[in-house]
Chimera marker file (.cmm) of the C-alpha trace (Angstrom):
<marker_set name="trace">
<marker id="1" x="1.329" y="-7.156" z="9.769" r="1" g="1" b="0" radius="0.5"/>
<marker id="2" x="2.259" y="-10.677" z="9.513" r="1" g="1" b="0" radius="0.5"/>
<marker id="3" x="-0.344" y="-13.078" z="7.517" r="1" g="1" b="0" radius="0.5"/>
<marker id="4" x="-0.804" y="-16.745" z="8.641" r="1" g="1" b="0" radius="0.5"/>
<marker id="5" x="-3.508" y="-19.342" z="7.419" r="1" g="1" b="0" radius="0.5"/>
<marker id="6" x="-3.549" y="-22.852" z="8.925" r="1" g="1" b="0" radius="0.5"/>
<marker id="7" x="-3.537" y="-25.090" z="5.717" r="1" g="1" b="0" radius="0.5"/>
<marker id="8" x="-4.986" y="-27.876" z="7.831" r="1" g="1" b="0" radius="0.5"/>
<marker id="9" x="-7.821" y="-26.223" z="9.012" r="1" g="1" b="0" radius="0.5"/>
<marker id="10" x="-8.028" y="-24.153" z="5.429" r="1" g="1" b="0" radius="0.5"/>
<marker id="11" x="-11.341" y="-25.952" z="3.504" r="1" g="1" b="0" radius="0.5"/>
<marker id="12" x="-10.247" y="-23.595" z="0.256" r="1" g="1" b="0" radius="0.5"/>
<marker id="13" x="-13.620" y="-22.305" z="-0.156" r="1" g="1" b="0" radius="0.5"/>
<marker id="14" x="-12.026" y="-18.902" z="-1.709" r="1" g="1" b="0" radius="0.5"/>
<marker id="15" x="-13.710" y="-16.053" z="0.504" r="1" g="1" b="0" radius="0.5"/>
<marker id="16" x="-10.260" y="-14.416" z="1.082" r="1" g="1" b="0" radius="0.5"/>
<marker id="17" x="-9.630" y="-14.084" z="-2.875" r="1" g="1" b="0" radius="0.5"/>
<marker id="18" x="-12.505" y="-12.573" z="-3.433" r="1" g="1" b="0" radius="0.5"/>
<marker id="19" x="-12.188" y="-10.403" z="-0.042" r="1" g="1" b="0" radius="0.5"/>
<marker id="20" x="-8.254" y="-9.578" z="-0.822" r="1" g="1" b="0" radius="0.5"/>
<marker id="21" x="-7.073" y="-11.115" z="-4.179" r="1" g="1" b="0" radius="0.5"/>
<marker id="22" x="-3.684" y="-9.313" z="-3.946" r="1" g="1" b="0" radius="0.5"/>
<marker id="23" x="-2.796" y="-11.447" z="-0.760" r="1" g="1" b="0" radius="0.5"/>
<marker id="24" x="-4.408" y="-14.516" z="-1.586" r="1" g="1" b="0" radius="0.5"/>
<marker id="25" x="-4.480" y="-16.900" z="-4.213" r="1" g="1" b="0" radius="0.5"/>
<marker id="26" x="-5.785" y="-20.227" z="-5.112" r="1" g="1" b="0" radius="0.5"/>
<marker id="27" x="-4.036" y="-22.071" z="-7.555" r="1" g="1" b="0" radius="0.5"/>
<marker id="28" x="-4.980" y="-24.691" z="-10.396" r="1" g="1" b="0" radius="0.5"/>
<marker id="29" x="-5.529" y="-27.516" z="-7.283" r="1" g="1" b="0" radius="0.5"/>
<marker id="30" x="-7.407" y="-25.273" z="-4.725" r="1" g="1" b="0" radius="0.5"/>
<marker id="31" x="-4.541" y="-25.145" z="-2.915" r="1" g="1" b="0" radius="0.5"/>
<marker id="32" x="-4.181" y="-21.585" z="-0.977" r="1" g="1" b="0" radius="0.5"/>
<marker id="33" x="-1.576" y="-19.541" z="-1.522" r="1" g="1" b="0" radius="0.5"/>
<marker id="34" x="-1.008" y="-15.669" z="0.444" r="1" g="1" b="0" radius="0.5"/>
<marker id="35" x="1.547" y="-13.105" z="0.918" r="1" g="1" b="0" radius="0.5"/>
<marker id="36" x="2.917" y="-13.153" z="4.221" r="1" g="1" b="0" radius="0.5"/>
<marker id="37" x="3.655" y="-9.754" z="4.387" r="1" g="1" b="0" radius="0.5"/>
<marker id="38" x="1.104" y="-7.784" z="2.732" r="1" g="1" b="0" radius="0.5"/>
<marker id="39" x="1.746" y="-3.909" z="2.029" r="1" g="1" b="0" radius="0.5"/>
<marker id="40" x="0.032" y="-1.659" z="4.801" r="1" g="1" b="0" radius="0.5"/>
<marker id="41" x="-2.709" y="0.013" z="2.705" r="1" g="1" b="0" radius="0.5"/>
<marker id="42" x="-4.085" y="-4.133" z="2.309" r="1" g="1" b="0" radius="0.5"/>
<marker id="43" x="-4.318" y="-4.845" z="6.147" r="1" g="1" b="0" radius="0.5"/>
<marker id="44" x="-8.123" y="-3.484" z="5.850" r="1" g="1" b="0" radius="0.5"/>
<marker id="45" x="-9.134" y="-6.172" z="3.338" r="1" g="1" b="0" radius="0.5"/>
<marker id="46" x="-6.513" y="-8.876" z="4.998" r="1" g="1" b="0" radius="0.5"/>
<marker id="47" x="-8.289" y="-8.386" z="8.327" r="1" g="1" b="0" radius="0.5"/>
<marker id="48" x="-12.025" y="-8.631" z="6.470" r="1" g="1" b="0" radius="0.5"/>
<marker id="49" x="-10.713" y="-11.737" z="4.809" r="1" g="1" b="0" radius="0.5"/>
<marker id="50" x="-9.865" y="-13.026" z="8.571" r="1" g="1" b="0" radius="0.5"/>
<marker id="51" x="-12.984" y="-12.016" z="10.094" r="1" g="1" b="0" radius="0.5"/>
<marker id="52" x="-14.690" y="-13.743" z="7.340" r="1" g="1" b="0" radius="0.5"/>
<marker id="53" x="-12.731" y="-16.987" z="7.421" r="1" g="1" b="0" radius="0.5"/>
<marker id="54" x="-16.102" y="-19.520" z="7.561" r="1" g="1" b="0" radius="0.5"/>
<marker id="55" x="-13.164" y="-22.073" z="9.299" r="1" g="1" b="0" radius="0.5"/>
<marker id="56" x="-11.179" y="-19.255" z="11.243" r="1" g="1" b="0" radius="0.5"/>
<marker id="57" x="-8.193" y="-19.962" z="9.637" r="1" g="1" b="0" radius="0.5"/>
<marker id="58" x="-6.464" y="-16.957" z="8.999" r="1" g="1" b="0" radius="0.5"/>
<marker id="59" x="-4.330" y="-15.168" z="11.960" r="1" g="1" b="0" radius="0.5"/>
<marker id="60" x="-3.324" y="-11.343" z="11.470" r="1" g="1" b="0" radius="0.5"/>
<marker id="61" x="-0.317" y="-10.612" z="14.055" r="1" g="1" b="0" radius="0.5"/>
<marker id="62" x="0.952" y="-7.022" z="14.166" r="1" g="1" b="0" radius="0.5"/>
<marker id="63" x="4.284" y="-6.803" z="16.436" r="1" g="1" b="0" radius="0.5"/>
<marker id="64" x="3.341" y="-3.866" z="18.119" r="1" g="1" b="0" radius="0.5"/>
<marker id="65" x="-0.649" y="-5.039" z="18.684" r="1" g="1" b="0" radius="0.5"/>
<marker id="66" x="-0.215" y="-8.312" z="19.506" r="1" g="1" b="0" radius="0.5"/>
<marker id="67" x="-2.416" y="-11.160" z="17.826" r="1" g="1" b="0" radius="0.5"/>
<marker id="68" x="-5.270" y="-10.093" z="15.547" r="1" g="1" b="0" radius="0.5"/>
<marker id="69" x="-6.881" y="-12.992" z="14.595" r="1" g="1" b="0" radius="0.5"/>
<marker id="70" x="-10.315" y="-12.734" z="13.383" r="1" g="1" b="0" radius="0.5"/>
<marker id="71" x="-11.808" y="-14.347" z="16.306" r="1" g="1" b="0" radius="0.5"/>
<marker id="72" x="-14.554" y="-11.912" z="17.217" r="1" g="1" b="0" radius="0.5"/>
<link id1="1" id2="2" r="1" g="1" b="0" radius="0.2"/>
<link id1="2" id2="3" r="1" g="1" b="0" radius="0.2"/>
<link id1="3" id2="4" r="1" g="1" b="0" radius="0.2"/>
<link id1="4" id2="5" r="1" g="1" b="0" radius="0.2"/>
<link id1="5" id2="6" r="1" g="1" b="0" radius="0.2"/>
<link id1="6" id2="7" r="1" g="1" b="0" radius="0.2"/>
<link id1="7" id2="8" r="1" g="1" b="0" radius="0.2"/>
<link id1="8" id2="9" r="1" g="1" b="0" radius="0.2"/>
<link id1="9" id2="10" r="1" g="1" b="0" radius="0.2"/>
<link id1="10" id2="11" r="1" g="1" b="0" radius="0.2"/>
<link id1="11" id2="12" r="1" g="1" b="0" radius="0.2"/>
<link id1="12" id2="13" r="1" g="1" b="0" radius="0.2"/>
<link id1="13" id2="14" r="1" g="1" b="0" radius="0.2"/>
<link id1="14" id2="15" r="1" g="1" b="0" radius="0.2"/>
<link id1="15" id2="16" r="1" g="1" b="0" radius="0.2"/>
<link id1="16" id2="17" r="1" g="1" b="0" radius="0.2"/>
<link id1="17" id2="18" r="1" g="1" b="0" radius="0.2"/>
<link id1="18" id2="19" r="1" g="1" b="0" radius="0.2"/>
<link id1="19" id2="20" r="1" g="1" b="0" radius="0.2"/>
<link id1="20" id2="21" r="1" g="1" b="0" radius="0.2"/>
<link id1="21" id2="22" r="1" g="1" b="0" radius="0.2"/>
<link id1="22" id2="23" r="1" g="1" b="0" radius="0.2"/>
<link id1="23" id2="24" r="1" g="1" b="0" radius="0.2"/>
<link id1="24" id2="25" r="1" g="1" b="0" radius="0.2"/>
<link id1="25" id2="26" r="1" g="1" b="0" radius="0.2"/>
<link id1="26" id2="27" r="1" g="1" b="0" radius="0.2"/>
<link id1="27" id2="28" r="1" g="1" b="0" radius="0.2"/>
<link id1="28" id2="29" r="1" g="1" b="0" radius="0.2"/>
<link id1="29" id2="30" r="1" g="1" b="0" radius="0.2"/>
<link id1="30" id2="31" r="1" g="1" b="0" radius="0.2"/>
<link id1="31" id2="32" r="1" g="1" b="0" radius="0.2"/>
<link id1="32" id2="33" r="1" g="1" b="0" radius="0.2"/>
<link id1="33" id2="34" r="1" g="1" b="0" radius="0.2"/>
<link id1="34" id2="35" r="1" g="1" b="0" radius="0.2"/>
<link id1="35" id2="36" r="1" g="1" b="0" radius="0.2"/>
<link id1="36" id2="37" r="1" g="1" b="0" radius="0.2"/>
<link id1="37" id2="38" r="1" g="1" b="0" radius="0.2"/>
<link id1="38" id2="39" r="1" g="1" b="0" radius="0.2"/>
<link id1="39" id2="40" r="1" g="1" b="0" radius="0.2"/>
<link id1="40" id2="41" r="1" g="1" b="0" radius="0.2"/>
<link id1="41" id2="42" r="1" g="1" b="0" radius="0.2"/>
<link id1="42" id2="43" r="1" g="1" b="0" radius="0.2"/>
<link id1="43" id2="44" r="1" g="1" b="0" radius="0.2"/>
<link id1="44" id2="45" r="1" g="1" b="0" radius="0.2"/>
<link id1="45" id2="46" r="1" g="1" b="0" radius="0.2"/>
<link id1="46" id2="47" r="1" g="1" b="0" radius="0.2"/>
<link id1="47" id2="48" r="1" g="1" b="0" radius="0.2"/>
<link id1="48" id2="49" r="1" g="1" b="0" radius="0.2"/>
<link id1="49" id2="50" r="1" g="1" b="0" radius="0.2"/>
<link id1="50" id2="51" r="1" g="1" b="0" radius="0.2"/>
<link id1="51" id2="52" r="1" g="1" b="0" radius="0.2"/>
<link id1="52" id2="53" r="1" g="1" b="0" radius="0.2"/>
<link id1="53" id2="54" r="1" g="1" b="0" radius="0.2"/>
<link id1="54" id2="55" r="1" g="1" b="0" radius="0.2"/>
<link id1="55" id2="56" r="1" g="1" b="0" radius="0.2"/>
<link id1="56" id2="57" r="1" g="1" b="0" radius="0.2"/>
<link id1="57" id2="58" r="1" g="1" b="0" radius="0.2"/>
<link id1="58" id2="59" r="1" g="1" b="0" radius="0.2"/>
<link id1="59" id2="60" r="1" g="1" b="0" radius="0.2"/>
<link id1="60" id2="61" r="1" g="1" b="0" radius="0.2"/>
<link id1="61" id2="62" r="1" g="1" b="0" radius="0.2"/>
<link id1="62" id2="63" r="1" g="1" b="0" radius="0.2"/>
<link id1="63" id2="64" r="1" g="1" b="0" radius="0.2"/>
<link id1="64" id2="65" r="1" g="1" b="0" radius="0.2"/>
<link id1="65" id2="66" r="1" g="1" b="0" radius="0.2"/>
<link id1="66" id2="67" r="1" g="1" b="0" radius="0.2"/>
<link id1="67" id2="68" r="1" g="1" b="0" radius="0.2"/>
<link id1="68" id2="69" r="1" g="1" b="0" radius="0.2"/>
<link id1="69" id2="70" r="1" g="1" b="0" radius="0.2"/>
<link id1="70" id2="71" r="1" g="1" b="0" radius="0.2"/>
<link id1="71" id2="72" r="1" g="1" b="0" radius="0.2"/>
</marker_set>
């Protein structure tokens, strides 16, 4: 599973820390910060903190699924 979040888009509003703090981070500035690679047994929060996304700005792609992104 690869992580992506589209800083542009991003509005730092923290709903992926609290969904999967050991992929995402913000720091002192609200700036977001994530592990593009998380371990396997975090996809299930990682693709909770996608589907949550209020701006959509997380993408999950998995090489052998394709893209994953959140989007219902």
């Amino acid at each position: 599973m690869k992580v992506h979040v589209d800083l542009n888009r991003c509005e730092s509003n923290g709903l992926c820390v609290l969904t999967a703090p050991e992929v995402f981070e913000l720091d002192g500035d609200q700036r977001l910060h994530y592990e593009e690679f998380p371990d396997e047994e975090l996809w299930p929060d990682v693709e909770d903190a996608a589907r949550n996304c209020p701006v959509q700005a997380i993408t999950i792609t998995r090489s052998t699924e394709g893209d994953v992104s959140g989007q219902p």
